[in-house]
Every structure is written in structure tokens, then in C-alpha cells.
C-alpha positions in Angstrom: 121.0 112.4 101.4 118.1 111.9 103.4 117.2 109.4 106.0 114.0 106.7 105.0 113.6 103.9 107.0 111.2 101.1 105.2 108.6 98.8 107.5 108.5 95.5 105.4 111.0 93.8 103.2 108.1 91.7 101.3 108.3 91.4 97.5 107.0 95.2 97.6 108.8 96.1 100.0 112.3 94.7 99.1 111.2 96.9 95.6 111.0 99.8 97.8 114.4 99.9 99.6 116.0 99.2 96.4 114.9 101.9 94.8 115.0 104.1 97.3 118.5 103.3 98.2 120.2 104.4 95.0 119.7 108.1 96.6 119.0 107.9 99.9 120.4 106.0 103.3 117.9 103.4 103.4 117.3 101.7 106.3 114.7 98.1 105.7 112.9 96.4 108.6 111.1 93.2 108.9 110.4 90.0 111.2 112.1 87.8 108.4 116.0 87.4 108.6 115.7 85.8 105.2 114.1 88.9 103.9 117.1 91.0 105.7 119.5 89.7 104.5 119.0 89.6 100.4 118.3 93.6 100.7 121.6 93.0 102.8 123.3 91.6 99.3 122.4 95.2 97.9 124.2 97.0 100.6 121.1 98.3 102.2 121.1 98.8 106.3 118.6 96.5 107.7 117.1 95.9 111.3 114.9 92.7 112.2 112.0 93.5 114.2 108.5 92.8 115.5 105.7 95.3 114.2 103.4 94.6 117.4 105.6 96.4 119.4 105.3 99.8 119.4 108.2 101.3 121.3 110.8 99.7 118.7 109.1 100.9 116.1 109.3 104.7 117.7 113.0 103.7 118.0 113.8 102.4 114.5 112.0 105.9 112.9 113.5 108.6 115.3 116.2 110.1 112.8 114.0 109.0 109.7 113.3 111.7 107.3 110.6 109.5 106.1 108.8 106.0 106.6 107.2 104.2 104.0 104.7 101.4 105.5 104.3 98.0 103.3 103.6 96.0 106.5 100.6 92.9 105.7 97.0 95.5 106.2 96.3 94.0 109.8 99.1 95.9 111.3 98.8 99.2 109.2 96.4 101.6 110.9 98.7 100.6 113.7 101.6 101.3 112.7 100.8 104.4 110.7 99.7 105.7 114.0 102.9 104.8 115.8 105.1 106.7 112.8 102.5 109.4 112.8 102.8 109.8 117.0 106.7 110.0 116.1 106.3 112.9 114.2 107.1 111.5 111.2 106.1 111.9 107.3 105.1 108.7 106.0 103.4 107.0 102.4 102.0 103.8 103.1 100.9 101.0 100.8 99.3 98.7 103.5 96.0 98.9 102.7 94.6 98.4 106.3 90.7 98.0 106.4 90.3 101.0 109.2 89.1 104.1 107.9 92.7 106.2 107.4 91.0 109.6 107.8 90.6 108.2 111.5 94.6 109.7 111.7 93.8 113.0 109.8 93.4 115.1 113.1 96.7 113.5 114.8 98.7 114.1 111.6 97.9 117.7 111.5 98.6 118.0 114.9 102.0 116.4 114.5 102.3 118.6 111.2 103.2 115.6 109.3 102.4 114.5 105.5 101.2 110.8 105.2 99.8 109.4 102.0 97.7 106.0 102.5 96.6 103.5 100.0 99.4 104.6 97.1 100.1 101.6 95.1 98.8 100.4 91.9 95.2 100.3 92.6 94.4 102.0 95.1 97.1 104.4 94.5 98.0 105.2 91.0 94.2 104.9 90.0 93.2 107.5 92.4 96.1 109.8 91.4 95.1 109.4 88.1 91.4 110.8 88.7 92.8 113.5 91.2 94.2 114.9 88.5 91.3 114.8 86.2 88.8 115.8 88.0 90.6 119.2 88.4 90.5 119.5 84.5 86.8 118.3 83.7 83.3 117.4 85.0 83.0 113.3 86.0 80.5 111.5 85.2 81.6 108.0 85.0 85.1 106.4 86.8 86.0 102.8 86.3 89.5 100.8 87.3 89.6 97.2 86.4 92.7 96.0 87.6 94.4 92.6 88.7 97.7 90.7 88.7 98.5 87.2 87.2 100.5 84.2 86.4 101.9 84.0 83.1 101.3 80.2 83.2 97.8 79.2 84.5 97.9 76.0 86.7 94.4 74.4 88.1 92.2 75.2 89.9 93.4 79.2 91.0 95.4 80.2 88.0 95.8 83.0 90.5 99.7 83.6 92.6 99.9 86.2 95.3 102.9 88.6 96.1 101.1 89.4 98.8 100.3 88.6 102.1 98.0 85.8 101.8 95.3 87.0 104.3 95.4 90.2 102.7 94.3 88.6 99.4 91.8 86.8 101.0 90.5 90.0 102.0 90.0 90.6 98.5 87.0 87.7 98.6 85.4 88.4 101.8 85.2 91.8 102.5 81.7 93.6 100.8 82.3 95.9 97.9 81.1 99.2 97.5 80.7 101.4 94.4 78.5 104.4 93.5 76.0 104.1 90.9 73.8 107.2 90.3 75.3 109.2 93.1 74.0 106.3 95.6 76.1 104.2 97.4 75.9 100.6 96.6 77.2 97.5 98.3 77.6 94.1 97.3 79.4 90.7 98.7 82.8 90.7 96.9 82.8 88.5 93.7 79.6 89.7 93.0 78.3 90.4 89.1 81.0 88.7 87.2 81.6 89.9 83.3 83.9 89.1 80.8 86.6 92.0 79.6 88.9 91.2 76.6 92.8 92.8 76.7 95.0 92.9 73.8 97.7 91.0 74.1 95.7 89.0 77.2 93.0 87.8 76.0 89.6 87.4 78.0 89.7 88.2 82.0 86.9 87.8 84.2 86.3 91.1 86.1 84.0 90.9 89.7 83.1 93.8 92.2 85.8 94.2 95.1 86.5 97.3 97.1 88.7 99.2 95.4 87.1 102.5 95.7 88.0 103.2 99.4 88.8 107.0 99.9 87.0 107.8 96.6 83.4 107.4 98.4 84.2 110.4 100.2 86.5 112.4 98.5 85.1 112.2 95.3 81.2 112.3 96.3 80.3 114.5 93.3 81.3 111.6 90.6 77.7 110.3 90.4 78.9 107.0 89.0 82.4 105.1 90.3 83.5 101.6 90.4 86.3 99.7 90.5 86.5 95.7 89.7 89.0 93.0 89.9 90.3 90.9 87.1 91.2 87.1 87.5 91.0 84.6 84.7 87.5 83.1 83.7 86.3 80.5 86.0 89.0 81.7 89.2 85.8 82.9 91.2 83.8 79.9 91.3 86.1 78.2 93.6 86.8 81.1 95.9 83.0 81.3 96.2 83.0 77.9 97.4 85.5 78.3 99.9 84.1 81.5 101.1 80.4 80.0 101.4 81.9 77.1 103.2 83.9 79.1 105.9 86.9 78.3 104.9 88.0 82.5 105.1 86.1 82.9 108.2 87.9 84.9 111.0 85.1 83.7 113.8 87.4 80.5 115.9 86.1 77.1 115.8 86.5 74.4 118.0 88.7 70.9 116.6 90.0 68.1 119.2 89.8 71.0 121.9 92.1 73.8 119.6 90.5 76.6 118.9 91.8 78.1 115.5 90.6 80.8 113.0 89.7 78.7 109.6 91.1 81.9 108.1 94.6 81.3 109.4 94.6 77.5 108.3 92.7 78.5 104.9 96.2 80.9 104.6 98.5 78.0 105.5 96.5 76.0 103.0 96.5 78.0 100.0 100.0 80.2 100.2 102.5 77.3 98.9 100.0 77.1 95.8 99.7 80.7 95.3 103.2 81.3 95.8 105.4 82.2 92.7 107.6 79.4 91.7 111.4 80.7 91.2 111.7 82.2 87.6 107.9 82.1 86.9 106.4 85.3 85.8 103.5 87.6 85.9 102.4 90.9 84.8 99.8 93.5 85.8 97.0 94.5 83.7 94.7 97.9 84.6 92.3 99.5 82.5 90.8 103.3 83.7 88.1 105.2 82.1 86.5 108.4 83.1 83.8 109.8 81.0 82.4 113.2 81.2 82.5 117.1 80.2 85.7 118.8 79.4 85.5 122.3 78.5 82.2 122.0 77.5 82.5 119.4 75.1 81.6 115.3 76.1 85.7 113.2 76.6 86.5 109.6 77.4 90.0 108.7 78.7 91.2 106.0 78.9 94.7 104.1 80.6 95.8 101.1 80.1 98.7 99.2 81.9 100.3 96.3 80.8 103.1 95.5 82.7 105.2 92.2 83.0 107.9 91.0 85.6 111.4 92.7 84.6 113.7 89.4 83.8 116.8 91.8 83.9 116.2 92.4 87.1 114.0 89.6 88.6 111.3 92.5 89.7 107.8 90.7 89.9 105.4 93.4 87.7 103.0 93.8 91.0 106.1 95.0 92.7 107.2 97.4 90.4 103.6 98.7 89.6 102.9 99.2 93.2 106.0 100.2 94.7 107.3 102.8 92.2 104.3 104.7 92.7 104.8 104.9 96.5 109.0 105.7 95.8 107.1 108.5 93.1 105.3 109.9 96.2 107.6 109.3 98.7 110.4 111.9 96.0 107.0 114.3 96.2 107.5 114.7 100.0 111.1 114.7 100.3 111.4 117.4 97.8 109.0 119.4 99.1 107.0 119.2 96.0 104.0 117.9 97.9 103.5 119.2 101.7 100.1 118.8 102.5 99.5 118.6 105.6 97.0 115.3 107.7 96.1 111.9 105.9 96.3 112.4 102.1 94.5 109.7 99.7 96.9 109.5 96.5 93.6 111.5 94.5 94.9 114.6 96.7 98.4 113.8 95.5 96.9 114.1 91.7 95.3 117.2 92.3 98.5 119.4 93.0 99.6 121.2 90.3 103.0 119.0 88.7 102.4 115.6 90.4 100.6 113.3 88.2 103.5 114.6 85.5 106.3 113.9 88.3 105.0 110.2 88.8 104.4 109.7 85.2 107.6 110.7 84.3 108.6 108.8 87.8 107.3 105.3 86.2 108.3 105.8 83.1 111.7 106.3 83.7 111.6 102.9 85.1 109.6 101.0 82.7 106.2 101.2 83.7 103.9 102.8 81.3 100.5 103.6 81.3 99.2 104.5 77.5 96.6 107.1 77.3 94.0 107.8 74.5 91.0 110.0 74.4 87.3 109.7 72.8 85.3 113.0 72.1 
């Protein structure tokens, strides 16, 4: 049984521990006793503590076999680095805005395997690619992706499971994508166009900047992009708040407080993002990579449709997202991946048996991806 001690007991998070506990001594950390203690109800070891501090984090990871990171993205390159300086393997899903090949030197050094970005998208998109781009010649890569309310209340029709500032981050920071082997970058929300799902119905899609390790990793795909999906009419009122300040990080002055409109923007908008007990959501992607296969033109394309598990109370962004890390996190544990320094999950799809393993992984628990191919 091996040792894996999880940093965040968030919706993901709690996911995590769950489902890593049902084989492993789990150990779940967080800043929220509330949070403790219903992973407590599942007879999972927990351990309150504060991120910032570096030393108890050091402390908390010493006998770990392996740490999985779900901490909000403002505290992950700092983290990582902490578990990484410990010596520790790691797969991380938060999403921290720093460049994570920054660590790739110190994790060789410390002869450590850490996977960054592996959730839904980036994550599962990216492993997804990995593997094809072993197979065939890329021309084209798209991933429109997003996660919504089942019930659609004014004026958002949009509810988070994460951390608020970290979907803000969605809306502010610029997007980049590659169009014609150049690199191209745009404000987020940018070029908005309508997509229809089946059994969906029409979702807006908008540039954000999913691609992340891609850019460099993949730098022979002449044309990648990957879009958000919210429903129609959503981005007109984040555009308003971002135009107005309202997400701005830069503090401002009121009655002789100085406060970051960001953090009250947060405080604002949470309780009206937040999922109401019992409401659900689901998870919609679509993938498509076009190209040359075997000498012969190929489109695939996945498509994900996942909704929140009522048998279980498992939100679908939760499920999506953290059963891909749990997928890689059995990868390193059984030796199955070992690479050494900062992997993206695209590296993850590339060696031989692991997209099948996490496939199979997500399958086995519900989530499907249905793929279908155009010659």
C-alpha cells in the first residue's frame, strides 16, 4: 500500500483522496476544517494546514510516496517546488500561471517524476494529442471544453467548482494559440462563435489559454487552439466587468483601505457561482486533430459528455479532472511511467500503454470519451 499525501481537499481534491484511498493510505490536507472533516466521514487521515508555509509542508510529504497538488493556481509553482525540493514524485492539477518547465532542472536533480497541468483540459486533452502525434502527421489541434449548470440562472448561467480567482483567470489572462506555425495572442474572450452539442444544444466558445505546454512541446503542429465554452450571451457581462476593473489585481484606494478589486470582485461573485446543494452540472469537451496518417488524410474526433454522478454526489468537473490525475498518479506508482523532470500530460500520452491505461482508467469509473474518425 503506498503512502500519497493530497494538498487540497476542494471539490477536486476531496475526488482525489477518495479515490485514491480505496488502495492506498491517503493522507488529505487543507486550510478548511470543514473540508477535513467530510473526507474524515470516509475514513481518510487528514491534517489541517497552511500552504504558505513551507517547512510544514516538507513535514506533511516526508514519508509520502507521492503528492498530488490541487491547491487554488496562486500557490502551485510554490508548492510544486517545495514537494519537488523534498524529493518527492508529484502530479499536480493546479494550474499555476508560472512557466512549470522553470522546475525541470531541479526535478532531474532530485530524480523525481512530476506531471503538471493533468486534469480535464489541460490534462486529458494534451494526453490525448501526445498519443497521436506519435501515430500521425498534425496539422490541425482543437479542444473546446467548459463546465456548466444544468439549470441556467441570470445573468452568469455559469457555477464554479473552482477557486473563484482562478476562474477569473480564465477572463483576464491573454490567450495564445498557433495559427500557421505563428504564435498568436489575443485578450481572453476574444472571437466568440457559436458550437452546437447533441444533447446540449448551442454553446458559445471564446479564445482562453488552454494551450499552455503545447506551444513548446508541440511546436511542429502548425495550427493549435483551444477555446472555452459557456452558454450564449455569458461573455458579454464578464467583458464588462473586466473593462471596468472589476478583476484587476493593481490595489486601489477607498475611505483610506487599500484593496485589490480582484479580491472583492471574488467575494462578490462566489456565493452566485457557487453550486446550490443537489444542483447539477456536467462537462462537455470536443477534440479534433486533422492531418496525415500513414500516408492517407484522418480527422479524430472526442467528444465528452459528462454529468455530475447523483449516486455518488460527484460534481462532473470533479470527476473529469480528478480521475485523470488518480490515472496518472497509478502511472507513477506502478512504475508504468518514470520519466524523469517536469512532464506535461502530452509526454504522459506518448509512452507506449498510457493513453490505453487512462482510458481504461476513466472508463472504469464512468467517464467516457467517444471517438470517431473521418478519412
Amino acid at each position: 500500500m503506498k503512502r500519497i499525501v493530497v494538498l487540497g481537499a476542494g471539490l477536486v481534491g476531496k475526488t482525489m483522496a477518495i479515490d485514491l484511498s480505496k488502495k492506498n493510505d491517503v493522507t488529505a490536507v487543507d486550510m478548511s476544517r470543514d473540508a477535513l472533516r467530510e473526507l474524515e466521514m470516509h475514513g481518510i487521515k487528514t491534517s489541517q494546514a497552511n500552504f504558505t508555509d513551507s517547512n510544514t509542508i516538507q513535514s506533511l510529504v516526508s514519508d509520502a510516496d507521492l503528492v498530488v497538488g490541487a491547491v487554488p493556481g496562486f500557490l502551485g509553482f510554490q508548492t510544486a517546488k517545495t514537494v519537488i525540493e523534498s524529493g518527492k514524485n508529484m502530479v499536480d492539477i493546479s494550474f499555476f500561471p508560472e512557466d512549470p518547465f522553470l522546475l525541470d532542472d531541479l526535478a532531474k536533480e532530485k530524480n523525481v517524476t512530476v506531471i503538471m497541468d493533468c486534469g480535464v483540459a489541460p490534462g486529458m486533452g494534451n494526453i490525448i494529442l501526445g498519443y497521436h502525434d506519435k501515430r500521425m502527421a498534425i496539422r490541425e489541434y482543437e479542444c473546446l471544453v467548459g463546465g456548466l449548470p444544468v439549470v441556467r440562472e441570470w445573468p452568469f448561467e455559469y457555477k464554479a467548482v473552482f477557486s473563484p480567482i482562478d476562474v477569473i483567470e480564465e477572463y483576464t489572462r491573454p490567450a495564445r494559440y498557433v495559427q500557421n506555425g505563428g504564435l498568436i495572442i489575443k485578450e481572453a474572450l476574444s472571437d466568440p462563435e457559436l458550437v452546437h452539442f447533441e444533447q446540449v444544444g448551442t454553446l458559445e466558445s471564446w479564445n482562453s489559454d488552454g494551450l499552455r505546454s503545447l506551444i513548446k512541446t508541440m511546436d511542429h503542429i502548425p495550427n493549435m487552439i483551444e477555446k472555452t465554452l459557456r452558454y450564449p450571451g455569458c461573455i458579454e457581462y464578464l467583458r464588462v466587468l473586466r473593462d471596468s476593473g472589476f478583476f484587476s489585481y493593481e490595489e486601489i484606494e477607498i475611505k483610506g483601505v487599500k484593496v485589490r478589486p480582484i479580491d472583492v470582485t471574488a467575494n462578490l461573485l462566489f456565493p452566485k457561482w457557487k453550486l446550490k446543494p443537489g444542483e447539477e452540472e456536467f462537462t462537455v469537451m470536443r477534440i479534433r486533430l486533422t492531418g496525415d496518417e500513414n500516408e492517407r488524410p484522418i480527422m479524430y474526433e472526442y467528444n465528452l459528455l459528462d454529468r455530475t454522478d447523483k449516486s455518488t454526489n460527484t460534481l462532473s468537473m470533479a470527476r473529469t479532472t480528478g480521475f485523470t490525475c488518480t490515472a496518472a498518479v497509478n502511472l507513477v506508482l506502478s512504475g508504468r511511467y518514470k520519466r524523469k523532470g517536469i512532464s506535461p500530460p502530452e509526454y504522459v500520452g506518448a509512452e507506449d500503454g498510457c493513453f490505453e491505461f487512462v482510458m481504461d482508467y476513466l472508463n472504469d469509473r464512468g467517464v467516457r470519451y467517444e471517438m470517431k474518425t473521418k478519412t
